[in-house]
mmCIF file of the C-alpha atoms, coordinates in Angstrom:
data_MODEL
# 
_entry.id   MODEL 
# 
loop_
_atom_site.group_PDB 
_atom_site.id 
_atom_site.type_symbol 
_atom_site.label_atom_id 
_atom_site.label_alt_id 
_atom_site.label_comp_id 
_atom_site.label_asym_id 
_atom_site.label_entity_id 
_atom_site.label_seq_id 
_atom_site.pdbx_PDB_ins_code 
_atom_site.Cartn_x 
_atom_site.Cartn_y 
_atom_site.Cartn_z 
_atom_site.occupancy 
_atom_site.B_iso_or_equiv 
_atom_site.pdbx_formal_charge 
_atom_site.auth_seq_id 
_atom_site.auth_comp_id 
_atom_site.auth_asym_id 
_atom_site.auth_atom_id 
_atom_site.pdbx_PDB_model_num 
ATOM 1   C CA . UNK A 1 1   ? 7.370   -7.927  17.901  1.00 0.00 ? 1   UNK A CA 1 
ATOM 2   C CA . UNK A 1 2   ? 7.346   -4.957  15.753  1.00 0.00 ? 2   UNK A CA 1 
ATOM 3   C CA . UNK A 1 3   ? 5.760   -1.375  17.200  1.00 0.00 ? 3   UNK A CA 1 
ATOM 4   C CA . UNK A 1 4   ? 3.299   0.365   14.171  1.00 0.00 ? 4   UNK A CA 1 
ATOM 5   C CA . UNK A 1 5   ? 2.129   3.791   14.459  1.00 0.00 ? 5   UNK A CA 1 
ATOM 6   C CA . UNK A 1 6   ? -1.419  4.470   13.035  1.00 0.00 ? 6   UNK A CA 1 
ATOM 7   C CA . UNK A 1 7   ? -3.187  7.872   11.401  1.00 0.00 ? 7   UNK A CA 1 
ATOM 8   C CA . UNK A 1 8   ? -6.584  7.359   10.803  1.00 0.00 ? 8   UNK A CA 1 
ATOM 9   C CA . UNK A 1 9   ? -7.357  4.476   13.095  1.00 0.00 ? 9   UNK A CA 1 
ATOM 10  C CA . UNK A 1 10  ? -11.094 6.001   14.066  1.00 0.00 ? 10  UNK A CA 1 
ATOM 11  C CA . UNK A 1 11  ? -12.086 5.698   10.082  1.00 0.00 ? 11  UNK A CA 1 
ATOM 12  C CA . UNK A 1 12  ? -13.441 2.510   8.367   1.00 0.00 ? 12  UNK A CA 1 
ATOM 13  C CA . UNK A 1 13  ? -10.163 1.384   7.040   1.00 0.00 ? 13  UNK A CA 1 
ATOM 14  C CA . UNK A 1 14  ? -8.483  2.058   9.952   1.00 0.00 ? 14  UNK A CA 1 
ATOM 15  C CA . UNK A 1 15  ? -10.430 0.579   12.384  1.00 0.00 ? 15  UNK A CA 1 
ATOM 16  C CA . UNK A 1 16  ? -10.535 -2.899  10.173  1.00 0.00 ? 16  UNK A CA 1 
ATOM 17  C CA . UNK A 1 17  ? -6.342  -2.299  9.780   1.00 0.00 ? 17  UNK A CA 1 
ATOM 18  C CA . UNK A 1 18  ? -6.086  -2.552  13.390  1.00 0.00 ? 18  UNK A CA 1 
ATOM 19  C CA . UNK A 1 19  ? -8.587  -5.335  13.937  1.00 0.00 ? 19  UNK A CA 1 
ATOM 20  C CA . UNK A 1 20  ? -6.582  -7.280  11.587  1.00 0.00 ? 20  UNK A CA 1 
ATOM 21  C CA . UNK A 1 21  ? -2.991  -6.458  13.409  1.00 0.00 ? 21  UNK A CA 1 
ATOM 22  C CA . UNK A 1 22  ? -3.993  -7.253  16.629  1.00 0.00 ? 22  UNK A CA 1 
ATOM 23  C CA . UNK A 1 23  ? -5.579  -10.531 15.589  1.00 0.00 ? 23  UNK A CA 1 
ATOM 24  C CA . UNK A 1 24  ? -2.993  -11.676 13.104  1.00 0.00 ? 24  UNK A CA 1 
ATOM 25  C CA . UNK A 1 25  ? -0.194  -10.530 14.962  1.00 0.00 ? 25  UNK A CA 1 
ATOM 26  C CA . UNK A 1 26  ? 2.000   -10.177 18.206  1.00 0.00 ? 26  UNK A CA 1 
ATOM 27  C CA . UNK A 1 27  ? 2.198   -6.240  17.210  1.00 0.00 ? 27  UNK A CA 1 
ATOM 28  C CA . UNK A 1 28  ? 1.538   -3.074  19.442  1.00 0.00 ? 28  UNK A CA 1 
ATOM 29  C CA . UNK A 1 29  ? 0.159   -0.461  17.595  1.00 0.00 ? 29  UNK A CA 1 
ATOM 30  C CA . UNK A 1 30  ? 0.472   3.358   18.502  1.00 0.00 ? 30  UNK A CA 1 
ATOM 31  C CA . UNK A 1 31  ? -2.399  5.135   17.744  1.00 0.00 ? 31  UNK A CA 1 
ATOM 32  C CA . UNK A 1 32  ? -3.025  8.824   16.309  1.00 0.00 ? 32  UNK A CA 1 
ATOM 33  C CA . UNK A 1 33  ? -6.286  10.274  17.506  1.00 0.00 ? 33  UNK A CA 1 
ATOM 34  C CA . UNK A 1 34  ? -8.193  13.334  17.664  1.00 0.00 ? 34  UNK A CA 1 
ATOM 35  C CA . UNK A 1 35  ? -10.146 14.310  20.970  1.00 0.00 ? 35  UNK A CA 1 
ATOM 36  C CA . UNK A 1 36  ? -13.711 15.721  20.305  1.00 0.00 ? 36  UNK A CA 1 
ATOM 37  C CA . UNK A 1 37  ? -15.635 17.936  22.264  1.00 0.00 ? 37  UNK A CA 1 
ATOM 38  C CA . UNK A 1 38  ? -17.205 15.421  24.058  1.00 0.00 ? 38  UNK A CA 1 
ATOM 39  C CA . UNK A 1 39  ? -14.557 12.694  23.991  1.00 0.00 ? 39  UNK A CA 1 
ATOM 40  C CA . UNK A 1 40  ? -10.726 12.630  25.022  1.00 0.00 ? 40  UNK A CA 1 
ATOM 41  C CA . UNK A 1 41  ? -8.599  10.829  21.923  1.00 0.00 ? 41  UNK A CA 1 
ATOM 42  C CA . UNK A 1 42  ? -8.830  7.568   23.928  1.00 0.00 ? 42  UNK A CA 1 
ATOM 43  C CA . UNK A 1 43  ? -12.451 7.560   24.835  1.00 0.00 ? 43  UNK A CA 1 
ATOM 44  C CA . UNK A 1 44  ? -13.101 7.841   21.109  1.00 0.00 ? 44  UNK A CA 1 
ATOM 45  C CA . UNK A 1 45  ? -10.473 5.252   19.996  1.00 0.00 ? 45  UNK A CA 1 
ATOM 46  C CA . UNK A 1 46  ? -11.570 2.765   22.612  1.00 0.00 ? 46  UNK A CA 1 
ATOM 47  C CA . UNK A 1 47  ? -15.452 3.276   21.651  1.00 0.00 ? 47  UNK A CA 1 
ATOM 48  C CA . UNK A 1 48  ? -14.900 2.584   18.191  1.00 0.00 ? 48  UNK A CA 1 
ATOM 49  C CA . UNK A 1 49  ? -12.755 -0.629  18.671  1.00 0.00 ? 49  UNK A CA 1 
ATOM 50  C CA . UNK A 1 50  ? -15.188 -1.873  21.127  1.00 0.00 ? 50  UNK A CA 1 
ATOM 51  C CA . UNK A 1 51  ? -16.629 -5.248  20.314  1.00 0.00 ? 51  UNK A CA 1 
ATOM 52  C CA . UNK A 1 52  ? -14.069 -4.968  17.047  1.00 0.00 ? 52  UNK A CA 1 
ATOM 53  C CA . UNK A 1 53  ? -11.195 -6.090  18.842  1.00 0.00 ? 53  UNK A CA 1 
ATOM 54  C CA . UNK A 1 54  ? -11.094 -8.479  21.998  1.00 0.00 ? 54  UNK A CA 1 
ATOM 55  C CA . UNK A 1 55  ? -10.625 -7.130  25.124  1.00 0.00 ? 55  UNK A CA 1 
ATOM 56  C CA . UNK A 1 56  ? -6.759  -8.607  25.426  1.00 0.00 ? 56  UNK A CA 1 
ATOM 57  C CA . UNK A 1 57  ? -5.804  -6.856  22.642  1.00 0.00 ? 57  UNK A CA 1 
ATOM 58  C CA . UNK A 1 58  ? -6.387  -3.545  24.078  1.00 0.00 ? 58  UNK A CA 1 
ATOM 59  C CA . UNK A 1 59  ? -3.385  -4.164  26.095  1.00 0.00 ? 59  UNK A CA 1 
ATOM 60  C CA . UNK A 1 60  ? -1.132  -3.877  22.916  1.00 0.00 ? 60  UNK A CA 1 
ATOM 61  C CA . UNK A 1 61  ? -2.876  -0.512  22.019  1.00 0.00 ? 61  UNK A CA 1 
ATOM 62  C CA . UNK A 1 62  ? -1.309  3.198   22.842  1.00 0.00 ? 62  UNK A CA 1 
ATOM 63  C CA . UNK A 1 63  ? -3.505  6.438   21.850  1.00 0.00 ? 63  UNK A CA 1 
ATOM 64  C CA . UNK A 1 64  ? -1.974  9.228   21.215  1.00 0.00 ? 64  UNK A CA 1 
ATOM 65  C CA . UNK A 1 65  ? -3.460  12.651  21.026  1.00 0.00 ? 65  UNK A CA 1 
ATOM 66  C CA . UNK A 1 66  ? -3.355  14.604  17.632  1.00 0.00 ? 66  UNK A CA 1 
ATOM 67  C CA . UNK A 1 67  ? -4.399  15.408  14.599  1.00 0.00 ? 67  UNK A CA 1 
ATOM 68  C CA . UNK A 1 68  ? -2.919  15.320  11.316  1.00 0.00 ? 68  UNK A CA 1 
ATOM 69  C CA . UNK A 1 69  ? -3.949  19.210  10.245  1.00 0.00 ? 69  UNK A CA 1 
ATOM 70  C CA . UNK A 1 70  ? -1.748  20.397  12.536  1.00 0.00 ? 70  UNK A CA 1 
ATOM 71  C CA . UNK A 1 71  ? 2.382   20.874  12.452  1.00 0.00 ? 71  UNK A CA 1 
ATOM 72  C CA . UNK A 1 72  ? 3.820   17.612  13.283  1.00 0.00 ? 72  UNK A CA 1 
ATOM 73  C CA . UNK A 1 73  ? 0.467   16.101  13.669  1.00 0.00 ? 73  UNK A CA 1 
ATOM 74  C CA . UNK A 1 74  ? -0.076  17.794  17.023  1.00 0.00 ? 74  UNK A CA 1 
ATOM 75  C CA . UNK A 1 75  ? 3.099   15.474  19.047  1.00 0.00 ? 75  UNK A CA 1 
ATOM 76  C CA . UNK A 1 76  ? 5.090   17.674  21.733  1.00 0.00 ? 76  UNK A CA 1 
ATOM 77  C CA . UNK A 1 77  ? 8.595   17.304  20.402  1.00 0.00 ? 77  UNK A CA 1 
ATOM 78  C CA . UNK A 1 78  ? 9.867   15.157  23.420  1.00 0.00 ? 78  UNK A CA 1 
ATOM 79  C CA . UNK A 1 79  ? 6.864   12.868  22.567  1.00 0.00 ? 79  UNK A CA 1 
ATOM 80  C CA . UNK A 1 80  ? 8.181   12.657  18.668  1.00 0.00 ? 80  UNK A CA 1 
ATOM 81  C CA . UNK A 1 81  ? 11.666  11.974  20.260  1.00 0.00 ? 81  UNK A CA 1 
ATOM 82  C CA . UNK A 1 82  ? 10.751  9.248   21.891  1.00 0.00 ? 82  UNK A CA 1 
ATOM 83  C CA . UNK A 1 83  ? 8.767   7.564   19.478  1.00 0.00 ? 83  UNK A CA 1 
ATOM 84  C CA . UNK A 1 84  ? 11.410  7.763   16.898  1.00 0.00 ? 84  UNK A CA 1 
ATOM 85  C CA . UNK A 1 85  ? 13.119  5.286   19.522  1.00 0.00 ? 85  UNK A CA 1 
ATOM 86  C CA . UNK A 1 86  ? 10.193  3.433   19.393  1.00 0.00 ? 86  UNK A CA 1 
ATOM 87  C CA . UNK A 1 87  ? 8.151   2.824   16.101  1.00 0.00 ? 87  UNK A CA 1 
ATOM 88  C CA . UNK A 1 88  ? 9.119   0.098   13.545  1.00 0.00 ? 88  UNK A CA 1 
ATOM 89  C CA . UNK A 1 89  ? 6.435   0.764   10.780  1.00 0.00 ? 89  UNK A CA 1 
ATOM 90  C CA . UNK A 1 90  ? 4.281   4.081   10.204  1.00 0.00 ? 90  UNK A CA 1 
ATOM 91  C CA . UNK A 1 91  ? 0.808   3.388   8.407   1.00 0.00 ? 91  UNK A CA 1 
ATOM 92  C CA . UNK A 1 92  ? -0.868  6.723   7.052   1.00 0.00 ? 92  UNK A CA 1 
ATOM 93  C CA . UNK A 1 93  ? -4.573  6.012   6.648   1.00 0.00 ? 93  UNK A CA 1 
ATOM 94  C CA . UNK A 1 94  ? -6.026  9.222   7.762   1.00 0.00 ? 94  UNK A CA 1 
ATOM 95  C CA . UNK A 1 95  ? -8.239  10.860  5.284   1.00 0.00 ? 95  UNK A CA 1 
ATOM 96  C CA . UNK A 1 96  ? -11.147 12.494  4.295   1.00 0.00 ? 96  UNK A CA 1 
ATOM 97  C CA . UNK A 1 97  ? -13.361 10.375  1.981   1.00 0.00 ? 97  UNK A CA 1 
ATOM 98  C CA . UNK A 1 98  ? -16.401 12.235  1.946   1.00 0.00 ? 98  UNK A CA 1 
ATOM 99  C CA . UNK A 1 99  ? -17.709 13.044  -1.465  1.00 0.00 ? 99  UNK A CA 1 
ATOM 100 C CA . UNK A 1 100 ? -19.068 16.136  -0.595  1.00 0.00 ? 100 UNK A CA 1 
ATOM 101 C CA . UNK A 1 101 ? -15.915 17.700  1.506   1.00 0.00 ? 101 UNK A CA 1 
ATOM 102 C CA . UNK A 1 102 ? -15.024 21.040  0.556   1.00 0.00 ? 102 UNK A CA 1 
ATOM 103 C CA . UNK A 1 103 ? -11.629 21.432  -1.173  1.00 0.00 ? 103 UNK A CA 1 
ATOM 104 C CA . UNK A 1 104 ? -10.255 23.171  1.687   1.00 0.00 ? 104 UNK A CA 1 
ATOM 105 C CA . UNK A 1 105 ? -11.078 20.618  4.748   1.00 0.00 ? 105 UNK A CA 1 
ATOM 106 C CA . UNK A 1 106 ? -9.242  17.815  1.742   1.00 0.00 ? 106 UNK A CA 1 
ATOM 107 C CA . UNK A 1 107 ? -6.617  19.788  0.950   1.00 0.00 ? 107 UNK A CA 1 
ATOM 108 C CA . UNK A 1 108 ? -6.015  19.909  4.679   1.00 0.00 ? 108 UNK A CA 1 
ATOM 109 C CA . UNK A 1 109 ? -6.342  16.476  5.603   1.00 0.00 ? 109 UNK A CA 1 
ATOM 110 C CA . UNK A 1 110 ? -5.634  14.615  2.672   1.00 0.00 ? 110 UNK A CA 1 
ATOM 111 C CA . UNK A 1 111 ? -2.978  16.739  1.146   1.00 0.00 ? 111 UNK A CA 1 
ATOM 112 C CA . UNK A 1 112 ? -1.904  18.914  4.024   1.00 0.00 ? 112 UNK A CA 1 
ATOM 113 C CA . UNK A 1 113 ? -1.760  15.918  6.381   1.00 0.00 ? 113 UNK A CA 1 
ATOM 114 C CA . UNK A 1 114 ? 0.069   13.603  4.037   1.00 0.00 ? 114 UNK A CA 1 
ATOM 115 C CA . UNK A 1 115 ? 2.574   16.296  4.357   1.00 0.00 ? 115 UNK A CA 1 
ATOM 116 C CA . UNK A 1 116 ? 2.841   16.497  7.989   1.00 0.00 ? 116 UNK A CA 1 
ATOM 117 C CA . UNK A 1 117 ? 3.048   12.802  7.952   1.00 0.00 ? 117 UNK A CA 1 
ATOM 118 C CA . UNK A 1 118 ? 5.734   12.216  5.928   1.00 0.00 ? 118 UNK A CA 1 
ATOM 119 C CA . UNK A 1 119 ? 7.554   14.998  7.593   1.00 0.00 ? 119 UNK A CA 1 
ATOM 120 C CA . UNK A 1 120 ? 7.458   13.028  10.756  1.00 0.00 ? 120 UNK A CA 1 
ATOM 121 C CA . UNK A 1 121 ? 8.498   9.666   9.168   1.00 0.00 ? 121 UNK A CA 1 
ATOM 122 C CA . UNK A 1 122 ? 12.222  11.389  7.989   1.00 0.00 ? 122 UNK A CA 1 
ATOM 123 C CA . UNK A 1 123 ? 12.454  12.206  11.507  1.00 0.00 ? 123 UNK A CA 1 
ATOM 124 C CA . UNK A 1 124 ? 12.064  8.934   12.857  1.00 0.00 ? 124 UNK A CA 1 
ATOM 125 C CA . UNK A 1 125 ? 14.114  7.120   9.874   1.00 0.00 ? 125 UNK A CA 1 
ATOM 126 C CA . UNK A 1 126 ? 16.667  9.631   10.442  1.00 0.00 ? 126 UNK A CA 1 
ATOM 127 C CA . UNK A 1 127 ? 17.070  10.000  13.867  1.00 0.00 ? 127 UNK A CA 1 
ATOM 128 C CA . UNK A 1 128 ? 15.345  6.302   15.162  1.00 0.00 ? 128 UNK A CA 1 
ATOM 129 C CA . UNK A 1 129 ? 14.545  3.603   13.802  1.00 0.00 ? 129 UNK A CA 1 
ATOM 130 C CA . UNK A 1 130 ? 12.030  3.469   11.515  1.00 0.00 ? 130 UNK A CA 1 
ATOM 131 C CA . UNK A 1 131 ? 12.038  0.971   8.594   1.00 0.00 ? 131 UNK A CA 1 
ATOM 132 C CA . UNK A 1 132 ? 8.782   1.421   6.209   1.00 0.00 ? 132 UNK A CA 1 
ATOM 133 C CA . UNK A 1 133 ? 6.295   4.547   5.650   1.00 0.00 ? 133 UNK A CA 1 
ATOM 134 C CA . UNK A 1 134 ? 3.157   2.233   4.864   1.00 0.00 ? 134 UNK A CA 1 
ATOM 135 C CA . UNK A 1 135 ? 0.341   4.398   2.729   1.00 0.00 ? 135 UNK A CA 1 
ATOM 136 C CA . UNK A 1 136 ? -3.151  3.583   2.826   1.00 0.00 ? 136 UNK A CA 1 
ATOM 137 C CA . UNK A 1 137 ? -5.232  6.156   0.717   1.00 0.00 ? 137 UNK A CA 1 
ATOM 138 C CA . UNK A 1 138 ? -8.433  6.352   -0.422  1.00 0.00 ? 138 UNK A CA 1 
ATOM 139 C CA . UNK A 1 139 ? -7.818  9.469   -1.946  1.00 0.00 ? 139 UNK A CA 1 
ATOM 140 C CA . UNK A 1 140 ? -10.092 12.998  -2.600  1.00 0.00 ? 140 UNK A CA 1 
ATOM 141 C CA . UNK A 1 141 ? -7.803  15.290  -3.817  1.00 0.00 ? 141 UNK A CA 1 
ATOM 142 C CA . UNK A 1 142 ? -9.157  17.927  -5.863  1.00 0.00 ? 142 UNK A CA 1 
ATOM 143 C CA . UNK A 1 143 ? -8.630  17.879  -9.524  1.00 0.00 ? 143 UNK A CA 1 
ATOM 144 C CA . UNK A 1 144 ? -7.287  20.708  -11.637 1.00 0.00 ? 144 UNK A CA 1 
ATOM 145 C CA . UNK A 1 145 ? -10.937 22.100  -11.864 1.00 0.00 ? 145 UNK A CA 1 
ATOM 146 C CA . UNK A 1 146 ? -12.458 23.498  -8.272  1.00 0.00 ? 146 UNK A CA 1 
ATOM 147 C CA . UNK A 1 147 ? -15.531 21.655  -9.380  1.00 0.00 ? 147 UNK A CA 1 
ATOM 148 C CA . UNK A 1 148 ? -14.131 17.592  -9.553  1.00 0.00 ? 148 UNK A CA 1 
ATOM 149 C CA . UNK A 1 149 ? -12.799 15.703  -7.026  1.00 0.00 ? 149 UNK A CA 1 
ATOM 150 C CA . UNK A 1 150 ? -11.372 12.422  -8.268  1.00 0.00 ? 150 UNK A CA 1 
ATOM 151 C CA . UNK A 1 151 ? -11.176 9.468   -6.164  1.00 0.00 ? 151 UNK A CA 1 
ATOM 152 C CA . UNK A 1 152 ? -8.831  6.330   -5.905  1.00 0.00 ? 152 UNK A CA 1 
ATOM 153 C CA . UNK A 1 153 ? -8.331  3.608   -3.473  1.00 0.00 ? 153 UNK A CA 1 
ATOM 154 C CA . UNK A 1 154 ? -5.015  2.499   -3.349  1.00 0.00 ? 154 UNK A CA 1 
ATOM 155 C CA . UNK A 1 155 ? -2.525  0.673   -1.069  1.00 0.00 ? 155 UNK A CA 1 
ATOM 156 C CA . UNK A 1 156 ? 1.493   1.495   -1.620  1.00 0.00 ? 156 UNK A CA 1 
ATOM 157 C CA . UNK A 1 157 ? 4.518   0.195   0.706   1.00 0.00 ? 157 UNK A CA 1 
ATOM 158 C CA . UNK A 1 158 ? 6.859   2.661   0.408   1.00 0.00 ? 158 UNK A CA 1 
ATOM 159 C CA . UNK A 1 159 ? 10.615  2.138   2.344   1.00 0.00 ? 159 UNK A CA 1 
ATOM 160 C CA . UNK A 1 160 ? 11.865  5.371   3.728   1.00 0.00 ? 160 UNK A CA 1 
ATOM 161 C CA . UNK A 1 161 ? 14.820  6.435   2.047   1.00 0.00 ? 161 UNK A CA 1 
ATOM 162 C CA . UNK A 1 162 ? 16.953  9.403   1.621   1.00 0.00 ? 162 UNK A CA 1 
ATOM 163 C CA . UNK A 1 163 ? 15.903  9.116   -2.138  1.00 0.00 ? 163 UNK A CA 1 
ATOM 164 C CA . UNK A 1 164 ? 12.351  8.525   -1.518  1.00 0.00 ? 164 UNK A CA 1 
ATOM 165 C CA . UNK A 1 165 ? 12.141  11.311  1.204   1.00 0.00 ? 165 UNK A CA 1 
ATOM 166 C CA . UNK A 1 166 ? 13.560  14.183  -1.023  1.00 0.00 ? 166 UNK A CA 1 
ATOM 167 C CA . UNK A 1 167 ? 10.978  13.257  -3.990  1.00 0.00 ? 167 UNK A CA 1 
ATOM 168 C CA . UNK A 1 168 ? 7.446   13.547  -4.218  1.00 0.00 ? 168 UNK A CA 1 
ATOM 169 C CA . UNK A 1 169 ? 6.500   10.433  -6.632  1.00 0.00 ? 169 UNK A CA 1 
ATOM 170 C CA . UNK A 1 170 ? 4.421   7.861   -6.010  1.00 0.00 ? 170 UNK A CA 1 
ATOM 171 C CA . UNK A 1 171 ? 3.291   4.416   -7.691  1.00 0.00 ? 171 UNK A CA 1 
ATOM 172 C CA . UNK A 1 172 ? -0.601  3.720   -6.424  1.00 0.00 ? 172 UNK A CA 1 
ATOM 173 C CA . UNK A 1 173 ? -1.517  0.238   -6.823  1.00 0.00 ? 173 UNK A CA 1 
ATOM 174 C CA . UNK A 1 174 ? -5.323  -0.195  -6.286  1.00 0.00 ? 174 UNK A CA 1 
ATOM 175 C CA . UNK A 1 175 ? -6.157  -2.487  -3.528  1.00 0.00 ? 175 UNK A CA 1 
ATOM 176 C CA . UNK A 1 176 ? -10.203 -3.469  -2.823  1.00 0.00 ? 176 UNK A CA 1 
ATOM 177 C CA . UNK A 1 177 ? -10.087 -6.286  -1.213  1.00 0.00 ? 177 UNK A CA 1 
ATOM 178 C CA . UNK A 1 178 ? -8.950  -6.848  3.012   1.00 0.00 ? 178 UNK A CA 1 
ATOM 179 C CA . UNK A 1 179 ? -6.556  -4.116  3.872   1.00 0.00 ? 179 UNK A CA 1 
ATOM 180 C CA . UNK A 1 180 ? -3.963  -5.744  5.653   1.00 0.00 ? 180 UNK A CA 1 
ATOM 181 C CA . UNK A 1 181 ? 0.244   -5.107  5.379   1.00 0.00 ? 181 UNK A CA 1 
ATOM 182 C CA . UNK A 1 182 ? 1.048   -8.242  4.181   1.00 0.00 ? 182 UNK A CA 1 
ATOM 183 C CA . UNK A 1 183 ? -1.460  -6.946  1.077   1.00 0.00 ? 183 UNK A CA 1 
ATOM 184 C CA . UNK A 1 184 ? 1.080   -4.488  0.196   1.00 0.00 ? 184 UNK A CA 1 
ATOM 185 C CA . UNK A 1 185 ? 3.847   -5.403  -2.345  1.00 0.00 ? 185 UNK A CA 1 
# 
């Protein structure tokens, strides 16, 4: 049994991601959320999975509170310490896919957050034991021009490695169809 930690696991893609883990395998996932004014991070998360997921598989299901805008996506230190122990596989869904988002709220999330994200996964290859940064993206990054936003869907397993870490390249492979990790060369 593997442990998988989850950005974006309130969104579309997310939400079918986890479906599809919990009913395909003997996983636990850890999931990223956000809190909202009127909702803790859980009390969202466990809305939006409702009637998605069985009721076992909620079991097999950690929330975390955060939020990939912020520095280290919002984790205390001690709690990004002991997840490094923990997490096998790190899946980076989060994103904004709103057509009409202003550059600065994608830059944030999309770019911003990608950033914070893979900051986190050298710290747990590095110092735990992770094994695969898993990237999910249907992206909205703004083009050269303020004034188009291009978007792509794409899919890419990437293994954490020194060499991948310390460059900023990346192969997108367009995936349309069930998002699931076995999809993922």
């Amino acid at each position: 049994m593997r442990k998988l930690f989850i950005t974006g696991s309130t969104g579309v893609l997310g939400r079918d991601l986890v479906r599809q883990i919990l009913s395909d395998t003997t996983d636990e996932v850890v999931l990223l959320a956000r809190s909202s004014h009127k909702h803790t991070a859980e009390e969202r998360v466990r809305k939006l999975l409702d009637g998605k997921i069985k009721p076992e598989h909620f079991k097999r299901i950690r929330i975390v509170e955060g939020d990939v805008t912020l520095p280290n996506l919002g984790l205390s230190e001690q709690l990004i310490q002991s997840l490094s122990l923990e997490v096998d596989d790190f899946y980076h869904i989060a994103a904004l896919t709103a057509l009409n988002g202003s550059e600065e709220d994608c830059m944030k999330i999309n770019f911003y957050g990608t950033e914070q994200a893979l900051h986190i996964a050298r710290i747990w290859r590095f110092k735990g034991k992770l094994q695969t940064f898993v990237y999910f993206r249907q992206l909205m990054l703004p083009a050269v021009s303020k004034n188009v936003i291009r978007a792509k869907i794409a899919c890419q397993r990437i293994r954490v490695t020194p060499i991948f870490m310390n460059q900023a390249s990346f192969v997108l492979k367009p995936k349309f169809a069930n998002l699931h990790p076995k999809d993922c060369p």
